[in-house]
C-alpha positions in Angstrom: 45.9 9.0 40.5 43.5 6.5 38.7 40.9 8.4 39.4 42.3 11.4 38.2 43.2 9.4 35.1 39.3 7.9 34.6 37.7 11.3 35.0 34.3 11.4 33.3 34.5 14.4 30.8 31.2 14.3 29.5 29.0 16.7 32.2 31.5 19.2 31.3 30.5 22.7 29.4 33.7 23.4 27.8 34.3 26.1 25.1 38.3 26.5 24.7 41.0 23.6 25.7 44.3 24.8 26.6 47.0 22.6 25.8 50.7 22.5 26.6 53.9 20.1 26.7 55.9 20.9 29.6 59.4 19.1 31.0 58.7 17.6 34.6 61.6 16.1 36.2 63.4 15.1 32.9 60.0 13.7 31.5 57.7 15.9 29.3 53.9 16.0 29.9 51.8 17.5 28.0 48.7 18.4 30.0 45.1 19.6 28.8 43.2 22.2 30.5 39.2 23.1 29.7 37.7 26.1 30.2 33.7 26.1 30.7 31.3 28.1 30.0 30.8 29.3 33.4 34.6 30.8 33.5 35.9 27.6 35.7 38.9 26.0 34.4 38.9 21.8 34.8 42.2 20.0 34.2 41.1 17.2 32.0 44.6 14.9 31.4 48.3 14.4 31.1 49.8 12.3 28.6 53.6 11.6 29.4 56.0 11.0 26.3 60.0 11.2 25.2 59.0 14.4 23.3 56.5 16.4 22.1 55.2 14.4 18.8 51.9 13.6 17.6 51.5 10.5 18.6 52.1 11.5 22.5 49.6 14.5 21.8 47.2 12.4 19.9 46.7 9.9 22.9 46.2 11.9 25.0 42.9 13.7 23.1 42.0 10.4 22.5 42.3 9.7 25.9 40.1 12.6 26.5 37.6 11.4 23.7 37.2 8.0 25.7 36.0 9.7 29.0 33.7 11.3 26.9 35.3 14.4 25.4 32.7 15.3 22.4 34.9 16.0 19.7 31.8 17.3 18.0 31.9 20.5 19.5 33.0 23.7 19.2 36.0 24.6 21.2 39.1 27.4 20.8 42.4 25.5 21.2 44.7 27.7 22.9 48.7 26.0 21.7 52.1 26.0 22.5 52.6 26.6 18.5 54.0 22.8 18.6 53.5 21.4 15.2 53.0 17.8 16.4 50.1 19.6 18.7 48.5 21.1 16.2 48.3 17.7 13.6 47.0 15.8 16.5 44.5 18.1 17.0 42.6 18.3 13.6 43.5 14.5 13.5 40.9 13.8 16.6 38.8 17.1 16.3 38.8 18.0 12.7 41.2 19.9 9.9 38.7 23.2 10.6 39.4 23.5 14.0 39.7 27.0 15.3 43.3 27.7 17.2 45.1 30.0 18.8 48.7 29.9 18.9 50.2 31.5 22.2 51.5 35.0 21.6 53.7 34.5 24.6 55.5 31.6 22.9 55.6 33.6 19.7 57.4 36.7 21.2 59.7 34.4 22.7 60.6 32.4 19.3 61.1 35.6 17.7 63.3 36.9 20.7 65.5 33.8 20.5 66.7 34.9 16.9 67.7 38.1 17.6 70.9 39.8 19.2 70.6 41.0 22.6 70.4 44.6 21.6 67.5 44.1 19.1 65.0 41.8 21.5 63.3 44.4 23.7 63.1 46.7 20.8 61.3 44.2 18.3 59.7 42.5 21.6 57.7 45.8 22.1 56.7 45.7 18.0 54.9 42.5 18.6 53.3 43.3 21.8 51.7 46.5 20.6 50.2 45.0 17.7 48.9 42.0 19.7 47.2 44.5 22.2 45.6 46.2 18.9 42.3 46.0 19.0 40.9 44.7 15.6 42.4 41.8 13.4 42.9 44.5 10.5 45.2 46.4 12.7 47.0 44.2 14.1 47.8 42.1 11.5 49.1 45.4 9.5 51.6 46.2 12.1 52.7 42.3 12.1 53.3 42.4 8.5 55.2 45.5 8.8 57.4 43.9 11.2 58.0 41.2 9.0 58.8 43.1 7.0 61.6 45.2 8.7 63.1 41.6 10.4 63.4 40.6 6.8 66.5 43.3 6.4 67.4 43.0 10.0 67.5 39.7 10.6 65.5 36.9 7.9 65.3 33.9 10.4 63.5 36.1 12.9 61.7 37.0 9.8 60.3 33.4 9.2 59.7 32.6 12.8 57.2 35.7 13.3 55.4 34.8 9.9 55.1 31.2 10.5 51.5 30.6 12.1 51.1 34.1 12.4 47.7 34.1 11.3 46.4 31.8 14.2 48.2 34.0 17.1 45.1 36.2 15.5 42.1 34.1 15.8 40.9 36.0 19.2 41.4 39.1 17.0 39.3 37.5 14.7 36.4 36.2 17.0 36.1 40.1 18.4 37.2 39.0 21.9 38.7 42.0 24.2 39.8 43.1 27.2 40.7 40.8 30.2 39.1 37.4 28.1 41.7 38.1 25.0 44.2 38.2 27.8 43.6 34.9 29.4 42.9 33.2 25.7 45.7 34.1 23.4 48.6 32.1 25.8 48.8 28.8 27.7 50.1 30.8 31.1 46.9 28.9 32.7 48.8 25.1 31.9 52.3 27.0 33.0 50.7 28.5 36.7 49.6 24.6 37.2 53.1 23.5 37.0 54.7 26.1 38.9 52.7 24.8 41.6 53.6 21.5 41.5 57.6 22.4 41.2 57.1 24.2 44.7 55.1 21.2 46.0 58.2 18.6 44.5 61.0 21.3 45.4 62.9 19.2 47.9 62.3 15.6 46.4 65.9 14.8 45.5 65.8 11.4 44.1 62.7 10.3 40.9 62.9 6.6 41.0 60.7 6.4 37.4 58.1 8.0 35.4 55.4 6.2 37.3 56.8 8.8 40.2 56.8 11.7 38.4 53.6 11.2 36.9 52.3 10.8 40.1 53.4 13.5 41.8 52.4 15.8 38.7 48.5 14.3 39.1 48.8 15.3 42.8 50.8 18.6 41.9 47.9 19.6 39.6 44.8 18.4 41.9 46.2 20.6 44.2 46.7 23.6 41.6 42.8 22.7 40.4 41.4 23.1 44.0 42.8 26.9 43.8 41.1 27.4 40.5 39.3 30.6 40.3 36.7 32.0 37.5 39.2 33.3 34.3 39.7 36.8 34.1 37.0 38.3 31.8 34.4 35.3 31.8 32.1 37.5 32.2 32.2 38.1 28.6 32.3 34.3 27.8 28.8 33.9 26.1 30.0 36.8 23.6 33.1 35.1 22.5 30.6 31.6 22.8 28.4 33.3 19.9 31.5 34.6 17.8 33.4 30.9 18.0 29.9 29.3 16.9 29.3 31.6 13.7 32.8 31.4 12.8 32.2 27.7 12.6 29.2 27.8 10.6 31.5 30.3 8.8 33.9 27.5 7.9 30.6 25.0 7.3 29.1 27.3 4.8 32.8 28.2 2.8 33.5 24.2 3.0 30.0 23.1 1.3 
């Protein structure tokens, strides 16, 4: 486990960072995951906490930045849409950092505000315009979803328009097919830990958090030696180009 925890991170070749708060065992960890450019995914920390705030998410990139994370770079932050996430982020890596909010936890917010007989129907809405193909489209369909939640139902309303704009960003970078797929949700964190709760299935009794936390390092080396290539990284030094100009984009708009 200590070595797991005093990884060096600075050989890696990393262009997006996954990063997700999941509860283990009655303890949340939220666990960073780094995608190179060669398509192989790297699990690069946990950071355990009470809950999900910025703090907790902020040590842990620092964490990161101490094994020699260079928060210089430019990386895609795939997030759980977690507010305390997303502060902690541009607090270690800058306020123009490019995100992506998860569209999967975005259908599911909406979902939650709706009656049963509405959420497969207004589920469908939101999948078909994520699946559009460019930004204009897709955010047009959005919008007119917004739009028709705002009669049916207004705090479904507000939960699709808030962050909608960064569950677009991949629409925005011109990234398709099978890569869009594996960038716009954090399944990649989720398929870790449904590894380790098969691995920690029959353990009855968790003494402390020292346990769990080390039975989640040993949960996700296992998970990281089944690591294959992402689907679609074949078309990783296109999306590469389009996350570097959007940068200089920003560079250029700030100056």
């Amino acid at each position: 486990m200590r070595e797991f925890l005093e990884r060096d991170l600075s050989g890696l070749d990393l262009c997006a960072i996954f990063i997700d708060g999941i509860e283990f065992k009655g303890t949340l960890l939220v666990v960073a995951l780094g995608l190179g450019h060669d398509g192989k995914k790297h699990v690069l920390g946990l950071w355990q906490g009470a809950t999900e705030n910025t703090e907790v998410c902020k040590s842990l990139l620092e964490d990161m930045q101490r094994r020699g994370m260079d928060t210089t770079r430019d990386y895609l932050f795939v997030l759980d849409g977690s507010k305390a996430l997303r502060c902690a982020v541009a607090k270690v890596f800058g306020s123009d950092v490019l995100v992506q909010r998860c569209q999967t936890h975005k259908r599911r917010n909406v979902r939650e505000h709706l009656p049963p007989e509405h959420q497969n129907a207004i589920d469908a809405r939101i999948g078909a315009a994520y699946k559009m193909t460019t930004y204009e489209e897709a955010r047009k369909s959005l919008d007119l979803t917004v739009r028709y939640l705002q009669r049916l139902n207004p705090s479904a309303a507000a939960s699709l328009r808030e962050g909608l704009e960064e569950t677009l960003t991949i629409h925005k970078l011109g990234v398709t097919g099978l890569l869009r797929k594996t960038l716009t949700t954090t399944n990649p964190i989720e398929s870790c830990f449904s590894v380790a709760r098969t691995i920690t299935g029959r353990v009855k009794r968790w003494r402390s958090g020292d346990m769990v936390q080390r039975w989640a390092v040993a949960a996700l080396l296992r998970a990281e030696k089944k690591f294959n290539r992402v689907k679609g990284y074949r078309d990783i030094p296109q999306f590469v180009y389009a996350l570097n100009r959007k940068y200089l984009e920003k560079k250029e708009e700030a100056a």
